[in-house]
N, C-alpha and C positions, 0 to 999 in steps of 0.2 A: 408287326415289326415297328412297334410306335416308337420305342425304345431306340434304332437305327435311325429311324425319321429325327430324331429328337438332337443326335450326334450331327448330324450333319446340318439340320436346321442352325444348330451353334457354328458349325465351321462357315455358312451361310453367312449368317450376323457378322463373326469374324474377318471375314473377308470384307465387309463393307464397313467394317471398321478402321480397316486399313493397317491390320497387322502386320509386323513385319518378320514374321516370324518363318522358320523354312517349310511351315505346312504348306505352301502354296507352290512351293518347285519339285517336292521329293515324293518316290513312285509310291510310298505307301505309308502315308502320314495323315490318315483321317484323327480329328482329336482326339477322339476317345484311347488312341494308341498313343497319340504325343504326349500327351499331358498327364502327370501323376503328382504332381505337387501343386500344393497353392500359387507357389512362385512360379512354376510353368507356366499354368495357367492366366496368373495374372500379368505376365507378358505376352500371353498369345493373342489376348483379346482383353486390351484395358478398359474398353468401353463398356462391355459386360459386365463386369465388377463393380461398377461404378453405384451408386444410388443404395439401395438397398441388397445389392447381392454380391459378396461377398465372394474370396476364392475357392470355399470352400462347395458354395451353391452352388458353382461354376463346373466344380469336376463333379459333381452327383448328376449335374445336368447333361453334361456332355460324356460322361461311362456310358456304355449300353448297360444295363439291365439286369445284369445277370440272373437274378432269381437261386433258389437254392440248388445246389447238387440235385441230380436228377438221379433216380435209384436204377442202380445197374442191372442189366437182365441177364447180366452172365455172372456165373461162380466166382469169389478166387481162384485166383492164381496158383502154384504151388511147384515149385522146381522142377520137378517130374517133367512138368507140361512143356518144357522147353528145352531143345537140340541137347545134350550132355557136351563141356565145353573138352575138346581133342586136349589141346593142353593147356593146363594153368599156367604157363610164366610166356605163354603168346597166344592172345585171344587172336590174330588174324594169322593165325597157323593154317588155316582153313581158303586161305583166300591169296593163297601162293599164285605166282605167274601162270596162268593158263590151266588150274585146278580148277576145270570146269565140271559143273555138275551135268547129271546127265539132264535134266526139267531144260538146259538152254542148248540141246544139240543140234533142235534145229533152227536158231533164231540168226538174221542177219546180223551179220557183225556192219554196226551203224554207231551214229553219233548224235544225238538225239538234242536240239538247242532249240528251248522258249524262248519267242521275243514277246516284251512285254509293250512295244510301239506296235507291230501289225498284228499282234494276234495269233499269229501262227507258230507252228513247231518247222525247224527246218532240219533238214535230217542231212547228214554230212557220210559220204563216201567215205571211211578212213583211210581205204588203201590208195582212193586216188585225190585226195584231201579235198572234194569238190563238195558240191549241194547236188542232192543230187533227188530230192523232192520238199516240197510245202504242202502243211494242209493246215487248217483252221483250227482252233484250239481253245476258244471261250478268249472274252474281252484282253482279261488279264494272266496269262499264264506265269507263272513262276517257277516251277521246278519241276522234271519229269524222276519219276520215283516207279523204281521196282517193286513189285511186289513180293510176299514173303517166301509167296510158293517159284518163285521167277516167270511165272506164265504170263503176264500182265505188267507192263505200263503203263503207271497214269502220270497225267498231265494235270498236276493242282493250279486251280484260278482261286486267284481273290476277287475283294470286290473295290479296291484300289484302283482300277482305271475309269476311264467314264462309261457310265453306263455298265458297269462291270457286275457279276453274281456270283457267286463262289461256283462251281464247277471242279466235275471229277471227270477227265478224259479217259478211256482205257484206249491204249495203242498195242493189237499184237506184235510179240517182236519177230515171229516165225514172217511175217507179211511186210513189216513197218507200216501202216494205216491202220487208223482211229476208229473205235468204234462211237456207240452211242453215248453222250455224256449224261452223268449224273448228278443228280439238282443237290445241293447242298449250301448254309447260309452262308459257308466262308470258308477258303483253306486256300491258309497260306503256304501249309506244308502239310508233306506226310512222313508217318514213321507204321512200324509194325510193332504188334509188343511179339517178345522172344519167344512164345509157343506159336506164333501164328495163328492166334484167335481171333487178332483186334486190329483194325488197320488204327492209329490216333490222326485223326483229320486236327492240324494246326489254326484252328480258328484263330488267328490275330486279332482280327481286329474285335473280337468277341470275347478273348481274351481267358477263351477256354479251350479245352483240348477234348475233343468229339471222338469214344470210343467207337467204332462201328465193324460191322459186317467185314469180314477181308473179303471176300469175296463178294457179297449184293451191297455194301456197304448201308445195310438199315443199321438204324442207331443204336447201340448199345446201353448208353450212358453216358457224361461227361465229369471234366472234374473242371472246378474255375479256376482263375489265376489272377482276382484282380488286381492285385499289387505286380503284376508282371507286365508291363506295356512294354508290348513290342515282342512280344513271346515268337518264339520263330525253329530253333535250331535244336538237335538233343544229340546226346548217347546215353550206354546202356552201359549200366553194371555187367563185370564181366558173368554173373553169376544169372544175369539177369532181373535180381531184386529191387530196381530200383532203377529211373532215367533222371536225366538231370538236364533241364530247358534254359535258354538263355533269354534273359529279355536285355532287349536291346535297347529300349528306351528308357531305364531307368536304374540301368549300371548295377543289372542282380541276377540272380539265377535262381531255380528254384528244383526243387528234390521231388520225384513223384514216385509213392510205392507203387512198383507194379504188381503185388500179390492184393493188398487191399484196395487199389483205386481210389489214391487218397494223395493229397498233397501232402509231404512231412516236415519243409521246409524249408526256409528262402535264407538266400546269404546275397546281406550287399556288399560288392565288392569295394575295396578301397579306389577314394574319386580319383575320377579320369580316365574310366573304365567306357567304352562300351562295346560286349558282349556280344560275337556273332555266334560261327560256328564253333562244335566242342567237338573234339574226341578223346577216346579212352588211350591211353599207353598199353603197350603190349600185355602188360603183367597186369595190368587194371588196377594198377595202385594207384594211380592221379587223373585228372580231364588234364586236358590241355585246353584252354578256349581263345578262342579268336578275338581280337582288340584294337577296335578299328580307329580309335581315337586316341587310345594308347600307345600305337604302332609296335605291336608284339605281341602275344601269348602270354595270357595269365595262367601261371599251374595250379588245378583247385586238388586236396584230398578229398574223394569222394567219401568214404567212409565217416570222418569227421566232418566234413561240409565248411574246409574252410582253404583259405588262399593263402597258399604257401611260397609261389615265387613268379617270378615275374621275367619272362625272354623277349629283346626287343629283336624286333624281324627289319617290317620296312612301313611305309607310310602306306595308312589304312589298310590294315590286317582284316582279311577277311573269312578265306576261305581253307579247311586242312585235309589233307588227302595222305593216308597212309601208304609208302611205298611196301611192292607187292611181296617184299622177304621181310617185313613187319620190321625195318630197323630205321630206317628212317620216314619223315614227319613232312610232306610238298604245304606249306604254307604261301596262299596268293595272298599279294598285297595289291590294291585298289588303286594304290595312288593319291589317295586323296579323303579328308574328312568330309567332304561336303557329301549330302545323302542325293542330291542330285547329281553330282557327277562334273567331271570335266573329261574332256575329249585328250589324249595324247599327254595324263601324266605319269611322273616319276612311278609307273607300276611295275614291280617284280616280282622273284618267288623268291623268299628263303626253304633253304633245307635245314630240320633239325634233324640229332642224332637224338633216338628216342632214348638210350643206356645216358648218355652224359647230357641229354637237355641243352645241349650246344647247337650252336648256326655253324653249321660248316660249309655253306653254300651261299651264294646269294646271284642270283642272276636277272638282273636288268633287261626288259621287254624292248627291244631296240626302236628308237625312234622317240620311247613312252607309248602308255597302255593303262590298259582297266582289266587286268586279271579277276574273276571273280569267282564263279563255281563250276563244278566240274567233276573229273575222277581220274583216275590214270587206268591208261588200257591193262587188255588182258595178259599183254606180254609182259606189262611194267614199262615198257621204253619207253612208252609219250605220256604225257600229264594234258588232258586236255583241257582246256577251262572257257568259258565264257569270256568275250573284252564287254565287259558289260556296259561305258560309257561311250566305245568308239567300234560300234558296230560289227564286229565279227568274232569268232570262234580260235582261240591260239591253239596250235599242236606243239607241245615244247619237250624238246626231247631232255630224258632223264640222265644218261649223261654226262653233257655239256650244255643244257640251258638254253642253246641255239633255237628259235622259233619259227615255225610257219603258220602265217596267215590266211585265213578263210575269212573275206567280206559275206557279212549275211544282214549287213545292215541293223535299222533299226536300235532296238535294245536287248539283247540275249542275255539269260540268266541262267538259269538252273538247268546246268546240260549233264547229260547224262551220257556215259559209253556204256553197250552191250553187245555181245553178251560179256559180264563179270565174272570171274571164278567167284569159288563159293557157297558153301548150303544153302544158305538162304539168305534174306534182304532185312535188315532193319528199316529199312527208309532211306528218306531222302535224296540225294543221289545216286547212293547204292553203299550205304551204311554197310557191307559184306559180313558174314561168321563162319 
């Protein structure tokens, strides 16, 4: 791992150089993920640059490594191999209120929230809105993710906190407790591909995407992404043929065939863009993606791979949840551009209408808040989300917008509700089909 050593030796330098740059407050900003220009760079760390090395030394030195495409040990892909989609003009036709599959009949109905300050996963009562256990969860956890088959929860770590290692948690949900975790260099996220072959372990800060085992999660193969810093979020072609990853550090996005395991293409958005979460629209004619600095949703056409329109929501746009009769869009807003956070701002959620691409909703966190990630329950009424800057978990009813608070401290992120209607899991927090 010299190549790792080598990234952070530079943030090392960096730091006693006295940059003043936001790598030093924000939860997941090692350089190799900040930095993708010369000009980055040579603000992050001017004393590096200086003498004989140049900006461009600077980011060969501080990237990790990559090394070529690793050759895949699994076939293509091929449509067959994945769910046949119920109907073309509503890809989440499948994932109506309380259309549970029979894989989640016996899983506790929980609410499942990573803190990325203690370490732990804290599991939330929904019907008596409490805590109602903690366990341990690896340094840095980020987001609990379904599996394809619904049997399994994992709890993805990065290696963003101190002392942090990437880690794979599995939590049964018939139980709520973790089992044994599994060692892997980095995952910041995870997704499924559409047959349920492949889990894609989200390496960020590696800045590649790790096809493996869904099940033992051995390695498969990977694809790289180095012009993606900050690689984090997807969705899927309704067809399945293709996902589309957002990087958040460098205001672009990028195209992955899922039949041949091959990057096919990057689009940089127009500046002032930056790229969290995407999802598809009913019909899978556009993404819709998240725009934290933009304050709104960018509409991409997937097909052609380009940015056709632009919805302002609310300050720091972060996170998009599909309501459960696929017509409208729960968009959290963060509150704030700063990657570290402030406690008690202006956070709310807009509602779009997915047919007219309109905000017909906008409901204010009372007091201020940090809405962040999350999913909406199985009935559809509540949207639950992470307050990712002021310690606790919102239940907010769908509605009226009206909110209940769960203190869980800390910094909570990537929560998950279970059990989800549904076939099966693309990822993330419960990407549903």
């Amino acid at each position: 791992m010299l190549s790792r050593f080598l990234g952070f030796l530079v943030l090392a330098l960096c730091a006693a150089a006295g940059s003043d740059s936001l790598v030093g407050s924000a939860q997941s900003l090692p350089v190799s993920t900040y930095c993708i220009s010369a000009d980055q760079c040579a603000a992050l760390c001017r004393r590096f640059v200086e003498g004989d090395q140049g900006p461009e030394d600077f980011i060969r030195k501080a990237s990790l490594e990559l090394g070529p495409p690793e050759r895949f040990l699994i076939a293509p892909s091929n449509a067959s191999t994945m769910p046949p989609v119920v109907d073309p003009t509503n890809v989440y036709s499948e994932v109506g209120a309380n259309h549970f599959s029979p894989a989640v009949a016996d899983a506790l109905p929980r609410i499942y929230s990573p803190n990325l300050i203690t370490g732990k996963v804290d599991v939330i009562d929904p019907q008596t809105f409490t805590v109602v256990d903690h366990f341990a969860a690896g340094a840095s956890p980020q987001h609990i993710v379904p599996s394809w088959d619904l049997q399994t929860l994992w709890v993805t770590g990065d290696v963003s906190g101190p002392g942090a290692h990437g880690s794979l948690v599995p939590i049964d949900p018939k139980t709520g407790k973790p089992g044994t975790p599994v060692k892997v260099d980095d995952a910041y996220n995870m997704y499924f591909t559409p047959d349920g072959r492949s889990a894609i372990v989200v390496a960020e800060a590696m800045r590649r995407l790790e096809f493996r085992d869904s099940h033992t999660m051995d390695l498969q193969g990977y694809i790289n992404a180095p012009q993606c810093a900050g690689i984090n979020h997807a969705d899927f072609a309704i067809d399945g043929s293709y996902a589309i990853f957002t990087c958040e550090f460098n205001n672009a996005l990028v195209k992955i065939d899922m039949v041949k395991h091959e990057l096919i293409g990057t689009l940089q958005l127009a500046p002032g863009h930056m790229p969290q979460d995407i999802r598809i629209s009913p019909d899978g004619s556009v993404f819709f993606v998240a725009d934290m600095i933009g304050d709104g949703v960018v509409v991409v056409n997937g097909e052609t791979f380009k940015e056709i329109a632009f919805i302002p929501t609310g300050v720091g746009t972060h996170g998009l949840y599909p309501s459960r009769d696929g017509k409208r869009l729960y968009v959290s807003n963060r509150g704030t551009h700063n990657l570290a956070g402030i406690k008690r701002g202006p956070g709310s959620i807009s509602v779009i209408d997915f047919k007219s691409r309109e905000v017909v909703a906008n409901w204010p966190i009372p007091d201020g808040g940090s809405p962040d990630m999350g999913n909406v329950s199985a009935d559809g009424q509540t949207l639950w989300l992470s307050a990712r800057y002021d310690g606790a978990v919102y239940a907010i009813n769908t509605t009226d917008g009206s909110v209940k608070t769960i203190p869980v401290g800390g910094m909570p992120h990537g929560l998950t509700v279970w059990p989800q209607p549904g076939r099966y899991s693309l990822g993330h927090t419960g990407n549903m089909r």
